[in-house]
N, C-alpha and C positions, 0 to 999 in steps of 0.2 A: 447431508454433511458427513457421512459415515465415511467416505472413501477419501474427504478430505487432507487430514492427518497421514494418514500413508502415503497420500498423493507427495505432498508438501516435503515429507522428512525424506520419500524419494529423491526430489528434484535437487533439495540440498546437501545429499549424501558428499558428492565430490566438490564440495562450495568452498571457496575458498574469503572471497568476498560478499556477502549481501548486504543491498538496498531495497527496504519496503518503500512502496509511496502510497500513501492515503489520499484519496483525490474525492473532490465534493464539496456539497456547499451546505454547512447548517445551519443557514436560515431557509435551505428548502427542503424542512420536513427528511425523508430518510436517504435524502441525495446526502446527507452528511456524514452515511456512517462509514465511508472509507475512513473518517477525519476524526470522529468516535475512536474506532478501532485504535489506529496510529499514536491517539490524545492517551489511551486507556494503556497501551504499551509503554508508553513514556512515564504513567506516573508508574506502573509497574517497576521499570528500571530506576525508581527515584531519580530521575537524572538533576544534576546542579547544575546553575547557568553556566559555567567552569568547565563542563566536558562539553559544549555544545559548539560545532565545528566556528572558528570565528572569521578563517582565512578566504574568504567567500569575495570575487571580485564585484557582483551585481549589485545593486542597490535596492532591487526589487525582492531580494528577499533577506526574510529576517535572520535572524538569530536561534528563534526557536523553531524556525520552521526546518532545520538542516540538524539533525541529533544524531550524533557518533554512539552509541551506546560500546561499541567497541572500538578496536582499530581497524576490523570486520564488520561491523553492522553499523548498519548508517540508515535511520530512520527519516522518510523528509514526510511531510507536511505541505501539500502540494495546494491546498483547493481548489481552484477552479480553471488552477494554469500551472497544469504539471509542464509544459512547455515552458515555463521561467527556469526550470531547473534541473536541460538539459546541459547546461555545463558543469553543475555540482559532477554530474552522472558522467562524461565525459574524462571529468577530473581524475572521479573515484576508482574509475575503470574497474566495478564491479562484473565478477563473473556467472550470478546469480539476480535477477531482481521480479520483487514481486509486489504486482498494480493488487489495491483494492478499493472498490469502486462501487458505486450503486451500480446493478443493469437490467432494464428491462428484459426479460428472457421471457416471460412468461409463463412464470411458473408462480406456485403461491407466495405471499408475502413472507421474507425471510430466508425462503429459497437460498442456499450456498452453493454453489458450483465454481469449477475449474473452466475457464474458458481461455480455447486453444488461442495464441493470436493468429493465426489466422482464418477463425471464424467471428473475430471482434466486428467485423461490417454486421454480420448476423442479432448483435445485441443490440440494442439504448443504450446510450451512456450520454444525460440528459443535458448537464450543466457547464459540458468544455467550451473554452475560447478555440480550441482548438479539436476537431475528430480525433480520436483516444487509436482510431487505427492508421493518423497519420504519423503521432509521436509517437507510437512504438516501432512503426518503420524507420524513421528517424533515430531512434534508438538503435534497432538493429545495425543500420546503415552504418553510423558513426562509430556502435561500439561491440568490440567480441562478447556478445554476453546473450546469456538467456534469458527470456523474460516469461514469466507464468500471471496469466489475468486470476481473479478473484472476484466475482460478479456475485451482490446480494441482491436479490429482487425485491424493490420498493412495495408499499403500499401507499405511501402517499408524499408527495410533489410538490405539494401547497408553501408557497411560501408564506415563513414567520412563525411556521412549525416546525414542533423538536419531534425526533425520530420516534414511527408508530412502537407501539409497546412489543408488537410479532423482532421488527427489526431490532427493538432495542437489547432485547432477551438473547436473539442469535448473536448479535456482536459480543455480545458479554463472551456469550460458550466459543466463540473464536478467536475472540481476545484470548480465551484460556488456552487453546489450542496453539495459536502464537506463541502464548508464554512460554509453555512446553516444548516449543520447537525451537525458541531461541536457547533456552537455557540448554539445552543438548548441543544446539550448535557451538556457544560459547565452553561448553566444558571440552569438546572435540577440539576447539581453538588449543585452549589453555596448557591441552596433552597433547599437542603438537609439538 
């Protein structure tokens, strides 16, 4: 996870817009800590139900699943069908966006790595309605923007299970990481 933080506060040096998506399911064990993370961000920025985007056409998604933390940062809350909210993304026309996600890679449990999209055929990404390397083409296609994966490697699958204690530990320390890189981002806004 060392070269993550630099990786990160790179891609968003010239950012004008970003969108995080948290994608996963936690009732499957540490398929959930895209959703962790994104949950742990949110209480981070206190947010009120009051800033939480309301102007949304689809019926399929909620209220709290689409989070403005700024008029630049837009957090969504994706589970299992980051595909319901390619038109948020569409809309937003972010020039920055960053997936995280449980992904098999292979490596030991809790594992953080930068995964290029396109070596995303290359990972698991266990619990989509949809392949995670079709919607980021999809993405690409529809909209001028960047996108950087974030793959944590599970230890365990099991459904009805909350995230192993290796996983739960690293979300925390990138959750803090996050913190640190939005609040830079945000104060970069504000001095604009």
């Amino acid at each position: 996870m060392d070269n993550i933080e630099p990786t990160l506060k790179e891609y968003l040096k010239d950012c004008k817009k970003l969108v995080i998506l948290g994608i996963g399911n936690t009732m499957k064990g540490d398929d959930g800590v895209g959703i962790v993370i994104v949950e742990n961000l949110l209480k981070h920025h206190h947010l009120k139900e009051d800033n939480c985007q309301q102007d949304i056409d689809s019926d399929q998604i909620g209220r709290r699943e689409i989070n403005k933390i700024s008029n630049d940062i837009i957090i969504l809350n994706c589970g299992v069908v980051p595909e319901n909210f390619t038109d948020v993304l569409r809309k937003e026309k972010p020039d920055k966006i960053i997936i995280i996600d449980a992904a098999i890679m292979g490596e030991e449990p809790g594992t953080i790595k930068i995964i290029d999209p396109e070596d995303i055929s290359k990972v698991g990404f266990s619990t989509h309605s949809l392949p995670l390397s079709l919607i980021v083409k999809y993405i690409k296609y529809h909209i001028n923007t960047e996108i950087i994966i974030v793959g944590i490697e599970p230890e365990n699958l099991d459904f009805g299970k909350s995230l192993s204690k290796k996983v739960y530990e690293r979300s925390l320390e990138f959750t803090d990481i996050l913190k640190d890189i939005l609040c830079s981002f945000e104060n970069k806004e504000s001095i604009s």
